[in-house]
PDB file of N, CA, C and O in Angstrom:
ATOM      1  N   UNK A   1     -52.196  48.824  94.888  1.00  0.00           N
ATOM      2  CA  UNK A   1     -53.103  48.257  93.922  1.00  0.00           C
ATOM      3  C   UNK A   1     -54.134  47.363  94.614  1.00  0.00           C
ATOM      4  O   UNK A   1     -55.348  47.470  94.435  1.00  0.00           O
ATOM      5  N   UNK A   2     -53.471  46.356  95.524  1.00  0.00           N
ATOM      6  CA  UNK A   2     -54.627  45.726  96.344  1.00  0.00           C
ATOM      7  C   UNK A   2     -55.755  46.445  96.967  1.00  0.00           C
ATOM      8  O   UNK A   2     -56.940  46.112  96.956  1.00  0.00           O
ATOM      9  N   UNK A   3     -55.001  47.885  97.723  1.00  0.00           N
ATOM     10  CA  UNK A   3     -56.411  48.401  98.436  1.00  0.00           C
ATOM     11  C   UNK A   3     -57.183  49.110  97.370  1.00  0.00           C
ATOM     12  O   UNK A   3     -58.377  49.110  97.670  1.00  0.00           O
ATOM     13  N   UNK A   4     -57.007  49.553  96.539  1.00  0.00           N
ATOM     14  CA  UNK A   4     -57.979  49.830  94.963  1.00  0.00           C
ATOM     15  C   UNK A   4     -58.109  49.155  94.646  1.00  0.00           C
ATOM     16  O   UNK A   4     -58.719  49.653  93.700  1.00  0.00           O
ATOM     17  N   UNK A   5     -58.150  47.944  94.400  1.00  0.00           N
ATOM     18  CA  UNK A   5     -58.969  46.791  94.158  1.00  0.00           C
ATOM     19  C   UNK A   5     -60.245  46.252  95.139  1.00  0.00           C
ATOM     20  O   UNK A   5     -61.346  45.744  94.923  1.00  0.00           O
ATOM     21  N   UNK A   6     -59.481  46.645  96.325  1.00  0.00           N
ATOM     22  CA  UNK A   6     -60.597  46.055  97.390  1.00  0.00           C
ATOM     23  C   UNK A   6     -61.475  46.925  97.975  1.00  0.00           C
ATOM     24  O   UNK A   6     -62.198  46.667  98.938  1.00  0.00           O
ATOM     25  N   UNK A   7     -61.387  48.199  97.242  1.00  0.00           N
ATOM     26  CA  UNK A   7     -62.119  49.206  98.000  1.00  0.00           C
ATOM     27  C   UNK A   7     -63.057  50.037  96.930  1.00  0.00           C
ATOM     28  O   UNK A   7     -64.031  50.719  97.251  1.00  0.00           O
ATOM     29  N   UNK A   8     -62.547  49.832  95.548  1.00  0.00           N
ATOM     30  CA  UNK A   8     -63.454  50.670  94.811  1.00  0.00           C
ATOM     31  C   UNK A   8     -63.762  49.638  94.083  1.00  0.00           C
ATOM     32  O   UNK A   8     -63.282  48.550  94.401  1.00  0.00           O
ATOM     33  N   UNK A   9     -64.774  49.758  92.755  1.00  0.00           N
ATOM     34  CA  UNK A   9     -65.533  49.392  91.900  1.00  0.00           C
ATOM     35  C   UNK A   9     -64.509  49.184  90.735  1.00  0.00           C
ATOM     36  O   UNK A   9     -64.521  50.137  89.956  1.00  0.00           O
ATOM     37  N   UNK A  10     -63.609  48.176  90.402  1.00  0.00           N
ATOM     38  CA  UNK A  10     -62.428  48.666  89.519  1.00  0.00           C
ATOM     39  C   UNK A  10     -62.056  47.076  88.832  1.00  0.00           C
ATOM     40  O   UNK A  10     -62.203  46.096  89.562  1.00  0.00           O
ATOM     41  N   UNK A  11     -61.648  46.924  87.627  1.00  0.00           N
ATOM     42  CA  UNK A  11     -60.562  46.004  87.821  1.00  0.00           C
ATOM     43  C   UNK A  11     -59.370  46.339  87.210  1.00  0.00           C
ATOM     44  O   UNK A  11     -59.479  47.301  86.449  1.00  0.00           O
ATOM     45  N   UNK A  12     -58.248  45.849  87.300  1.00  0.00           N
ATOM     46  CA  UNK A  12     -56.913  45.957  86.785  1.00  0.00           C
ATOM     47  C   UNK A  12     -56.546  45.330  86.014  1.00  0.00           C
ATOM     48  O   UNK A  12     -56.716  44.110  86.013  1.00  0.00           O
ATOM     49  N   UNK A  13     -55.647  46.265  84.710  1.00  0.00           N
ATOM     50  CA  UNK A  13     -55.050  45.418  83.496  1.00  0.00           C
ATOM     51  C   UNK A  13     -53.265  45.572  83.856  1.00  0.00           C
ATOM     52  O   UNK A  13     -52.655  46.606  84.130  1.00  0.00           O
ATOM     53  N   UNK A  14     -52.938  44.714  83.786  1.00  0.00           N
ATOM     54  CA  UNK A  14     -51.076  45.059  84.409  1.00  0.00           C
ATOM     55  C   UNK A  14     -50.502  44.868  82.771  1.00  0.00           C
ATOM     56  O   UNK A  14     -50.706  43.970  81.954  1.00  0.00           O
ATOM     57  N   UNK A  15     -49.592  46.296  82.684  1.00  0.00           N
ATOM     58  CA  UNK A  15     -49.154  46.394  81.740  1.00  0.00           C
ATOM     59  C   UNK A  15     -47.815  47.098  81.659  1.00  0.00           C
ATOM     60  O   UNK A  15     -47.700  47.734  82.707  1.00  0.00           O
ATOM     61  N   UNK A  16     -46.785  47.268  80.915  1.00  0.00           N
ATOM     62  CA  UNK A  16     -45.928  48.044  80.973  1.00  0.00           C
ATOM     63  C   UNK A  16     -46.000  49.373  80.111  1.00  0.00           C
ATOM     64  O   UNK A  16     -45.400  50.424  80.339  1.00  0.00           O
ATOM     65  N   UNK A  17     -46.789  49.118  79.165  1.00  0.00           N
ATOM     66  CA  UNK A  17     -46.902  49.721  77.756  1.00  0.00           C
ATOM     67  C   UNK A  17     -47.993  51.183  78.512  1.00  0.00           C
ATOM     68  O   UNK A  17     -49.124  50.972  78.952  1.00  0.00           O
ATOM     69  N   UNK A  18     -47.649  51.902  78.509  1.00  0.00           N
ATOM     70  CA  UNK A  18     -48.258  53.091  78.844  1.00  0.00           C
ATOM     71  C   UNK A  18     -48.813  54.269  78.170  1.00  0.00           C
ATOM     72  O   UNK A  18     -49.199  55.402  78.455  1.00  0.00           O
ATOM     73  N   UNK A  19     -48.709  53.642  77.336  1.00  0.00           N
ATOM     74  CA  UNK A  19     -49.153  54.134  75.714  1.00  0.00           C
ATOM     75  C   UNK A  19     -50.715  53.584  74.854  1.00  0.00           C
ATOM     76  O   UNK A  19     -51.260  53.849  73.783  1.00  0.00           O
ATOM     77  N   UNK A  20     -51.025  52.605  76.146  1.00  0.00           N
ATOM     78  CA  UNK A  20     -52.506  51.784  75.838  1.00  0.00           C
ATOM     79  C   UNK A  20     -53.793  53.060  75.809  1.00  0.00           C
ATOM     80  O   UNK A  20     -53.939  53.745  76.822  1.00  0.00           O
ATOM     81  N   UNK A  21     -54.449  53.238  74.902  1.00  0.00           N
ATOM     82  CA  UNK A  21     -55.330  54.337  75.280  1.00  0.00           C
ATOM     83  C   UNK A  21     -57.045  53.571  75.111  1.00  0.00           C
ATOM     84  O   UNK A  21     -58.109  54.148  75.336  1.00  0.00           O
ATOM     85  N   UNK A  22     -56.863  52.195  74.671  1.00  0.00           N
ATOM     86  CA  UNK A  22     -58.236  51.469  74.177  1.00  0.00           C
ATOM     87  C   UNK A  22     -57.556  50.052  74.150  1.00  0.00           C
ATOM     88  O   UNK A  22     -56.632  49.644  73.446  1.00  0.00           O
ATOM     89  N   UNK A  23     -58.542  49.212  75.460  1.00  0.00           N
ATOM     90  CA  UNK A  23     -58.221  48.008  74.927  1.00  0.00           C
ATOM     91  C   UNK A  23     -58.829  47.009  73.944  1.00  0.00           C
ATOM     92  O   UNK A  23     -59.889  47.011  73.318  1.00  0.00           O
ATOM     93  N   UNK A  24     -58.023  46.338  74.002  1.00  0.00           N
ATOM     94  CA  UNK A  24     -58.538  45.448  72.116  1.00  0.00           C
ATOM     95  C   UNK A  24     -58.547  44.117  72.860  1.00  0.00           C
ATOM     96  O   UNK A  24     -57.865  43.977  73.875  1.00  0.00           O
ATOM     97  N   UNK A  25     -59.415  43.002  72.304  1.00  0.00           N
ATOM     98  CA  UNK A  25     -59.273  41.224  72.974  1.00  0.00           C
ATOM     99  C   UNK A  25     -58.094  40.947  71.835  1.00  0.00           C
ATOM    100  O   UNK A  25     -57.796  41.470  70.761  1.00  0.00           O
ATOM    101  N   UNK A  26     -57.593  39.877  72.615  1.00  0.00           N
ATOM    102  CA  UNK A  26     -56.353  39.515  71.647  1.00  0.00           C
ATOM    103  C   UNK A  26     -56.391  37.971  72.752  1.00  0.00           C
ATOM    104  O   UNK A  26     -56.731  37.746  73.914  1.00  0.00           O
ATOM    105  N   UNK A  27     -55.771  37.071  71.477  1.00  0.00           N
ATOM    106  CA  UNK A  27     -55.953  35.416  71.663  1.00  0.00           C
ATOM    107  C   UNK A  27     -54.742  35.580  72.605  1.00  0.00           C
ATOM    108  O   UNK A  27     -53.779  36.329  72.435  1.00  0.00           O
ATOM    109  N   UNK A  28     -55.023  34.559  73.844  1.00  0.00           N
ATOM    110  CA  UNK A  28     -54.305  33.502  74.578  1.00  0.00           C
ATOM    111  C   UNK A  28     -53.536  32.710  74.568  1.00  0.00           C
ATOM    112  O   UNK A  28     -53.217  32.862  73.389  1.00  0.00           O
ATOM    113  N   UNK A  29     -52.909  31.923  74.905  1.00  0.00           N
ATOM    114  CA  UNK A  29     -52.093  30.368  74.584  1.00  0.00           C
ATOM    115  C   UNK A  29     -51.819  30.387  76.007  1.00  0.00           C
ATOM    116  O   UNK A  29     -50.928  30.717  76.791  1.00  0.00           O
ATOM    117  N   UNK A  30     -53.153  29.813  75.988  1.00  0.00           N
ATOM    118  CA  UNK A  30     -53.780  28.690  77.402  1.00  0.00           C
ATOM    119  C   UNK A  30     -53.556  27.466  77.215  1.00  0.00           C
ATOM    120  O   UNK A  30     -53.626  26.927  76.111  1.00  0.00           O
ATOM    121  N   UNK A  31     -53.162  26.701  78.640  1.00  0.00           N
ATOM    122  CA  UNK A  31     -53.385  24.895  78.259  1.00  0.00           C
ATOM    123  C   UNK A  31     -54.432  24.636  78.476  1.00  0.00           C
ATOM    124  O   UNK A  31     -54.572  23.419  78.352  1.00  0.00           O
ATOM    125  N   UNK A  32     -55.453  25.189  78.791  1.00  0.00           N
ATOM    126  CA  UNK A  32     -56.991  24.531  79.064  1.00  0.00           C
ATOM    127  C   UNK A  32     -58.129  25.775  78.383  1.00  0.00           C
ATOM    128  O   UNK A  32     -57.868  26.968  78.227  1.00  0.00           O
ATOM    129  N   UNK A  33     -59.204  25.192  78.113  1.00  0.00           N
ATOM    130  CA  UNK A  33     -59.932  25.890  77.296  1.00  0.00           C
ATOM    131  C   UNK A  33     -60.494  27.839  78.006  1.00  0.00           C
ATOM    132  O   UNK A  33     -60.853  28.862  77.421  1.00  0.00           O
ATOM    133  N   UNK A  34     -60.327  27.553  79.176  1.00  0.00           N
ATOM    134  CA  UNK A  34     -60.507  29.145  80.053  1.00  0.00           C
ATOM    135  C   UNK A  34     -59.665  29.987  79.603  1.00  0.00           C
ATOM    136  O   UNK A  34     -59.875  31.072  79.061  1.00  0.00           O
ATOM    137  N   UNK A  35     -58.239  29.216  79.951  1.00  0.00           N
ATOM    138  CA  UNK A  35     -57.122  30.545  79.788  1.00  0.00           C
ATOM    139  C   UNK A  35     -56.838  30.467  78.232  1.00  0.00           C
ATOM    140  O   UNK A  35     -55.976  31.221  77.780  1.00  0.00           O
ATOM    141  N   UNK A  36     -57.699  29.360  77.143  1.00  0.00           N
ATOM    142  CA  UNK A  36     -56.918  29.869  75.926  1.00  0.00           C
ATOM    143  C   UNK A  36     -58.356  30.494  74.838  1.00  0.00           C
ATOM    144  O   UNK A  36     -59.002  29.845  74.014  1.00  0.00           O
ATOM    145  N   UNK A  37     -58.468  31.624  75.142  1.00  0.00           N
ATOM    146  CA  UNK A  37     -59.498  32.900  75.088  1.00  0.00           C
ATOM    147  C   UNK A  37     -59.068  33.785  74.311  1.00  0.00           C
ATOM    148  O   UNK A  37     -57.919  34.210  74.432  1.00  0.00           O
ATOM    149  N   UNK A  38     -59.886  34.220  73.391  1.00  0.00           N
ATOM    150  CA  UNK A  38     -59.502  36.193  72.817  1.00  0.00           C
ATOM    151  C   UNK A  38     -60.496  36.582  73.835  1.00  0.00           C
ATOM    152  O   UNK A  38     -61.648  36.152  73.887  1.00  0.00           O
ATOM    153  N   UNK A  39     -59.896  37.526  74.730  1.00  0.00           N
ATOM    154  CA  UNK A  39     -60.825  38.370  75.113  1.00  0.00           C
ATOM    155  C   UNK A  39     -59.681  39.659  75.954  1.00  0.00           C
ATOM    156  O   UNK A  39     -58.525  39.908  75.612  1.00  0.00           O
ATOM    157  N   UNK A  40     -60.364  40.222  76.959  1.00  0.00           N
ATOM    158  CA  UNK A  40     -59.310  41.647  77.242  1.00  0.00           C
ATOM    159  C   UNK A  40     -59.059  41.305  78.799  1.00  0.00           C
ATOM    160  O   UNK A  40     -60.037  41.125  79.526  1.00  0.00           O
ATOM    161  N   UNK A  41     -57.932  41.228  79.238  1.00  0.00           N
ATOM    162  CA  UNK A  41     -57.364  40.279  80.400  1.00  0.00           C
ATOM    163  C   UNK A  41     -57.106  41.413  81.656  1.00  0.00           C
ATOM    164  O   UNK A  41     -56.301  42.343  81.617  1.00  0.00           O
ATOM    165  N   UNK A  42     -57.962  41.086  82.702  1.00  0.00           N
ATOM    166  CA  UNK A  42     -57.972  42.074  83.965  1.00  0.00           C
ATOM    167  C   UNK A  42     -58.251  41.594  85.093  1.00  0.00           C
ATOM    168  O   UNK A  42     -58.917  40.571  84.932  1.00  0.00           O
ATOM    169  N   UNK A  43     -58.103  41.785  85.994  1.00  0.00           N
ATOM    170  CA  UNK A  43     -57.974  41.197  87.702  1.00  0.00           C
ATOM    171  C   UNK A  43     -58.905  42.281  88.370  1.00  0.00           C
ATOM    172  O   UNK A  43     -59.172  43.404  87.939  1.00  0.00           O
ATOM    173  N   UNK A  44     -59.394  41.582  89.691  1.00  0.00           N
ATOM    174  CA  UNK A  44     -59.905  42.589  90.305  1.00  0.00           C
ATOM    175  C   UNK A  44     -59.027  42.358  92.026  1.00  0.00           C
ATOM    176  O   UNK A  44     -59.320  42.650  93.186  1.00  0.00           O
ATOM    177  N   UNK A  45     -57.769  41.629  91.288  1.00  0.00           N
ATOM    178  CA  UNK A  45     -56.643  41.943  92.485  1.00  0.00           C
ATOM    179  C   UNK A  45     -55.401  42.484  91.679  1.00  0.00           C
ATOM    180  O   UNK A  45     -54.972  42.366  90.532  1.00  0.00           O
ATOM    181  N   UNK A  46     -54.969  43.250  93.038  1.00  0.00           N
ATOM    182  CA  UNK A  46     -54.026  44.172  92.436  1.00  0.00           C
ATOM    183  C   UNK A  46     -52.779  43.683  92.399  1.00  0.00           C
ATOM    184  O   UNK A  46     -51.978  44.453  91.870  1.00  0.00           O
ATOM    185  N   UNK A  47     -52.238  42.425  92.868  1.00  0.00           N
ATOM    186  CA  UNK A  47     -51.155  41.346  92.938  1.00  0.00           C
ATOM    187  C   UNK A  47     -50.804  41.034  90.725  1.00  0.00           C
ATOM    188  O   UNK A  47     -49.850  41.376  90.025  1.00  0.00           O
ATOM    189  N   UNK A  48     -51.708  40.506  90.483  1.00  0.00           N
ATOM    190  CA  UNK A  48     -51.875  40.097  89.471  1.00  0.00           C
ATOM    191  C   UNK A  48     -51.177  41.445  88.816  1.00  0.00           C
ATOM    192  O   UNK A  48     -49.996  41.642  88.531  1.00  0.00           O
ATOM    193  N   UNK A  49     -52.055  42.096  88.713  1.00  0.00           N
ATOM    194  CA  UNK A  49     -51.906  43.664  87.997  1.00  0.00           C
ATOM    195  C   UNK A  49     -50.517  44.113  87.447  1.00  0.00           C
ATOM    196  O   UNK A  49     -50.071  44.395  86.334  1.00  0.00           O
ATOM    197  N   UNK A  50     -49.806  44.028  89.302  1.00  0.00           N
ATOM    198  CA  UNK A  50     -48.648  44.121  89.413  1.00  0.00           C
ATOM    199  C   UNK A  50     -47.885  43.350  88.588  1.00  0.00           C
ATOM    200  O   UNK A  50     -47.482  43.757  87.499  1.00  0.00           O
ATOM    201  N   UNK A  51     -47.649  42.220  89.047  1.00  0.00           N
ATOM    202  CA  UNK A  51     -46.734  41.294  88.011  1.00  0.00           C
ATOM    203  C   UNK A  51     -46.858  41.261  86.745  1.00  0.00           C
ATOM    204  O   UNK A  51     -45.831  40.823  86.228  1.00  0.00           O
ATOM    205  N   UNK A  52     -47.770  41.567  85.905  1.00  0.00           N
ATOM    206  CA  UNK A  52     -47.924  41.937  84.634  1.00  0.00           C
ATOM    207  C   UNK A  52     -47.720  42.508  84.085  1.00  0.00           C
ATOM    208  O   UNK A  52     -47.678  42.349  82.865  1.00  0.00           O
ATOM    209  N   UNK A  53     -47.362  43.979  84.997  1.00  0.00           N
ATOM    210  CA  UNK A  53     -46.975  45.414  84.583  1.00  0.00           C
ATOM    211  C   UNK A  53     -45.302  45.307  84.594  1.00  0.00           C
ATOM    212  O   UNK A  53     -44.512  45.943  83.897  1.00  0.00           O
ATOM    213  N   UNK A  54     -45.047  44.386  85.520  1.00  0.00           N
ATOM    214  CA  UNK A  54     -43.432  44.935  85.869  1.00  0.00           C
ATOM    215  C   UNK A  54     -42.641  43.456  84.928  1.00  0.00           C
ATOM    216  O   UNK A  54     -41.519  43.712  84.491  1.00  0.00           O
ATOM    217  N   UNK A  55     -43.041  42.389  84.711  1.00  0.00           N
ATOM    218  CA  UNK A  55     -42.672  41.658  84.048  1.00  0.00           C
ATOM    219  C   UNK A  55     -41.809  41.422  83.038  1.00  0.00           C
ATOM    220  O   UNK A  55     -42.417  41.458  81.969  1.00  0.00           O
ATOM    221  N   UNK A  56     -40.796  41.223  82.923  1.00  0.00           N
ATOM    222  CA  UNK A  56     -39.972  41.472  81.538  1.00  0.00           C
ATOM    223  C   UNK A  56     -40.563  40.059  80.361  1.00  0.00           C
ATOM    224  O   UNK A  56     -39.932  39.003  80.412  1.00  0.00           O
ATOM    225  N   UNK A  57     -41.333  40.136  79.729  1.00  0.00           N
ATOM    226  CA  UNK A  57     -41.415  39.341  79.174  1.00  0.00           C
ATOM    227  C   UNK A  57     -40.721  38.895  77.975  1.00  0.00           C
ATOM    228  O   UNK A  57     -40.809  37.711  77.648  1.00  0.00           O
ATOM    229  N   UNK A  58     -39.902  39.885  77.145  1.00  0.00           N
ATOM    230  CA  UNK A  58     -38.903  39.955  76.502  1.00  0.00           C
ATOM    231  C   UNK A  58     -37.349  39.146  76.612  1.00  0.00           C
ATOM    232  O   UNK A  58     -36.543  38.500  75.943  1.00  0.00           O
ATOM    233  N   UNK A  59     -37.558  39.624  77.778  1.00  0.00           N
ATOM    234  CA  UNK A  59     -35.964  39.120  77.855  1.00  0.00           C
ATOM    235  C   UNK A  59     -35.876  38.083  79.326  1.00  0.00           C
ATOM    236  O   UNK A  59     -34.719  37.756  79.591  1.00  0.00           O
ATOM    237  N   UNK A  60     -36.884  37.576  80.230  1.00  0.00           N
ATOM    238  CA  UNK A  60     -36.770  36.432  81.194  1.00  0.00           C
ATOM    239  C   UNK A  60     -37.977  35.409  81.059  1.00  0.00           C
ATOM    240  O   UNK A  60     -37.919  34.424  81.796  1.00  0.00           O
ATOM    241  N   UNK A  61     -38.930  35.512  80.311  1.00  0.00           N
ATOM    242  CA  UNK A  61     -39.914  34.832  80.300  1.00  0.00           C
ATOM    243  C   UNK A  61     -40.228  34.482  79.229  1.00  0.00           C
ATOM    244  O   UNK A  61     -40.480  35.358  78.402  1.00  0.00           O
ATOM    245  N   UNK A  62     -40.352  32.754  78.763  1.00  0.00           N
ATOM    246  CA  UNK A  62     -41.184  32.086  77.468  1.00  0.00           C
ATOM    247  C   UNK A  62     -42.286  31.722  77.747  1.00  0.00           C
ATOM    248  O   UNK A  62     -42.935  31.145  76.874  1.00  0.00           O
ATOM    249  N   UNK A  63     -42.848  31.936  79.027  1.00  0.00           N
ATOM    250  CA  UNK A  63     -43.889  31.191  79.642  1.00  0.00           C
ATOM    251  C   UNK A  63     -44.474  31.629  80.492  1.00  0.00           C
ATOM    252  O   UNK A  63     -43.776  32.374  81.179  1.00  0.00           O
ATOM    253  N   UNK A  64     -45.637  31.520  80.869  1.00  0.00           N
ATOM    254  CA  UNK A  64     -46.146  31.920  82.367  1.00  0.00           C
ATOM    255  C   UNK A  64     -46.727  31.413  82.626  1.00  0.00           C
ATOM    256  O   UNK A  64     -47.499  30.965  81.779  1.00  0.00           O
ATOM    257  N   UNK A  65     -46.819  31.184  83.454  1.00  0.00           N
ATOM    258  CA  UNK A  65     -48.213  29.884  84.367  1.00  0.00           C
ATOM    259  C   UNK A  65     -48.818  30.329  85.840  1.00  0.00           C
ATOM    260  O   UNK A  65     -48.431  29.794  86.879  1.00  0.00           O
ATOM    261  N   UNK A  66     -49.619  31.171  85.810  1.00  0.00           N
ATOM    262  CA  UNK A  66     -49.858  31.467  87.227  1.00  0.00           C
ATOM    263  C   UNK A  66     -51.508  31.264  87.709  1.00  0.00           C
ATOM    264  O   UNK A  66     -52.329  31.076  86.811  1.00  0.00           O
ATOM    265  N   UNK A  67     -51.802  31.290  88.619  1.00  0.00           N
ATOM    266  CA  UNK A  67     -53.063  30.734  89.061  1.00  0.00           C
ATOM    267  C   UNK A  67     -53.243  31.785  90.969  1.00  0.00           C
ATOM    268  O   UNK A  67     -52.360  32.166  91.738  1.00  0.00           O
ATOM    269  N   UNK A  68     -54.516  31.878  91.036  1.00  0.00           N
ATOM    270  CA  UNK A  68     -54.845  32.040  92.658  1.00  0.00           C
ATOM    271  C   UNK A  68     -55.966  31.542  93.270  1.00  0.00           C
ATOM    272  O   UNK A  68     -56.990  31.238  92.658  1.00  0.00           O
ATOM    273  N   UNK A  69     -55.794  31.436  94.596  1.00  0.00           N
ATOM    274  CA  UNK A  69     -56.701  30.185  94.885  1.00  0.00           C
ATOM    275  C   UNK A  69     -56.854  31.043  96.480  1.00  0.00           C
ATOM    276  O   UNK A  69     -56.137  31.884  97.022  1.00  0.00           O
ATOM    277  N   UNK A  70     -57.790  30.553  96.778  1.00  0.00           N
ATOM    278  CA  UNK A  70     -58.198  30.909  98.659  1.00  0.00           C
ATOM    279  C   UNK A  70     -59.174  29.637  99.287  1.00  0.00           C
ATOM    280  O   UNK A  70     -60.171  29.088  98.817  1.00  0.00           O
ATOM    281  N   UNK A  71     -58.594  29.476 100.272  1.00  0.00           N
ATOM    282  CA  UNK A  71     -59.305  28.230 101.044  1.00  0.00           C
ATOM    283  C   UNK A  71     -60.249  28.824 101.842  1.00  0.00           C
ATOM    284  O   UNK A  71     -60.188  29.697 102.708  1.00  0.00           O
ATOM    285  N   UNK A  72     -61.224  28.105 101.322  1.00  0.00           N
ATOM    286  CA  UNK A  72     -62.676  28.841 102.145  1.00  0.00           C
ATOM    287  C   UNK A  72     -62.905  27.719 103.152  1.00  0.00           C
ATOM    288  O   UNK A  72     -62.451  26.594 102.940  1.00  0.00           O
ATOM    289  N   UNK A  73     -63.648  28.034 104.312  1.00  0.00           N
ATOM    290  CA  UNK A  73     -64.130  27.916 105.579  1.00  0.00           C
ATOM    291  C   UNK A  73     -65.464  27.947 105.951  1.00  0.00           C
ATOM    292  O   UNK A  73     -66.350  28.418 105.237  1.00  0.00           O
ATOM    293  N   UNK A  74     -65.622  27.492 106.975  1.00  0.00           N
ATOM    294  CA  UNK A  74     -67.785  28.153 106.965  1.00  0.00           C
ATOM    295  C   UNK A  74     -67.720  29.516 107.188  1.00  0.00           C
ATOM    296  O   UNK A  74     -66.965  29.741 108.134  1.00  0.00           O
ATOM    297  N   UNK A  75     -68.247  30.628 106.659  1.00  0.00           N
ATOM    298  CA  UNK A  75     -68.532  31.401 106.844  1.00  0.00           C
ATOM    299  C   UNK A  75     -67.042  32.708 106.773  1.00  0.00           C
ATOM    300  O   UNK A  75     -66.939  33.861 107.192  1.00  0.00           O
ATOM    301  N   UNK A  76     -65.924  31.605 105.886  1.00  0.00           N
ATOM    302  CA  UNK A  76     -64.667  32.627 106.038  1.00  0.00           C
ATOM    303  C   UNK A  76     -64.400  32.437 104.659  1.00  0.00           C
ATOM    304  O   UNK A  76     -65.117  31.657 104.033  1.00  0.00           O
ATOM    305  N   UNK A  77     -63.331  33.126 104.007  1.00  0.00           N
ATOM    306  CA  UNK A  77     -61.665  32.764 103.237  1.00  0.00           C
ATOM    307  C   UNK A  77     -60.518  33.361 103.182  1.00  0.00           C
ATOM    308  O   UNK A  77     -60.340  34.558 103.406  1.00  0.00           O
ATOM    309  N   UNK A  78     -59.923  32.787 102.966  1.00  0.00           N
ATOM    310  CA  UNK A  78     -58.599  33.033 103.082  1.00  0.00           C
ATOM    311  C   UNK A  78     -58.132  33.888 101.923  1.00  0.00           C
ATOM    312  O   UNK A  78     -58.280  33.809 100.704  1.00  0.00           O
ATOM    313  N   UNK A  79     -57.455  34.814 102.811  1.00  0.00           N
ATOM    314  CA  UNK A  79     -56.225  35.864 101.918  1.00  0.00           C
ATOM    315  C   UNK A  79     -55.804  34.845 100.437  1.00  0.00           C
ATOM    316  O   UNK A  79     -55.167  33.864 100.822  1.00  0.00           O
ATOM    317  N   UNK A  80     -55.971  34.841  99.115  1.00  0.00           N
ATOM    318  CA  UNK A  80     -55.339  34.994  97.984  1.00  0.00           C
ATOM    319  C   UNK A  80     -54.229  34.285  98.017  1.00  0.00           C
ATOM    320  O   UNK A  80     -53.675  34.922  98.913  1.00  0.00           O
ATOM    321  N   UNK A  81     -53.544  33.538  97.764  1.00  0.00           N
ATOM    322  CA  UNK A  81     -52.411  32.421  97.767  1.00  0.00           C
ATOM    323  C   UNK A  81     -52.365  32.785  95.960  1.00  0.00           C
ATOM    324  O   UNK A  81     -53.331  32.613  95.216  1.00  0.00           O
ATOM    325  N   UNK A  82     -51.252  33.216  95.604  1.00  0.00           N
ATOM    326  CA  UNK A  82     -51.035  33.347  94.345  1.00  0.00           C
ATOM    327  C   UNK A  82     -49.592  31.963  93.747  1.00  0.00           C
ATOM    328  O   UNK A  82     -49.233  31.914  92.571  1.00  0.00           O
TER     329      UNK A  82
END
């Protein structure tokens, strides 16, 4: 998923439901006004993608909180720190 992300024109929706044929925006429950959005939720890294898709949200998760960040440099940055 990363190198299709980093190589073509794409972004990624991570899902389990494989049965999605049209996506729809649907509300958030964000703690800050960014993440608490209706809109249609996609990455253009394939990390993200992943964990979204394989996620049990049913039965191990009430919550999620995730974020990614890269430390930039003059003229560099850094690999994705999720």
């Amino acid at each position: 998923m990363n190198y299709l992300a980093d190589t073509q024109d794409v972004i990624l929706h991570g899902s389990g439901n494989s049965m999605i044929r049209e996506f729809q925006p649907r509300q958030s429950v964000g703690v800050n006004e960014f993440g608490d959005q209706r809109a249609i939720y996609a990455a253009s890294d394939g990390t993200w993608a992943t964990y979204f898709a394989i996620v049990d949200r049913d039965e191990l998760v009430r919550s999620l909180v995730n974020t990614c960040f890269r430390i930039v440099g003059p003229g560099e940055k850094s690999e994705p720190f999720h």
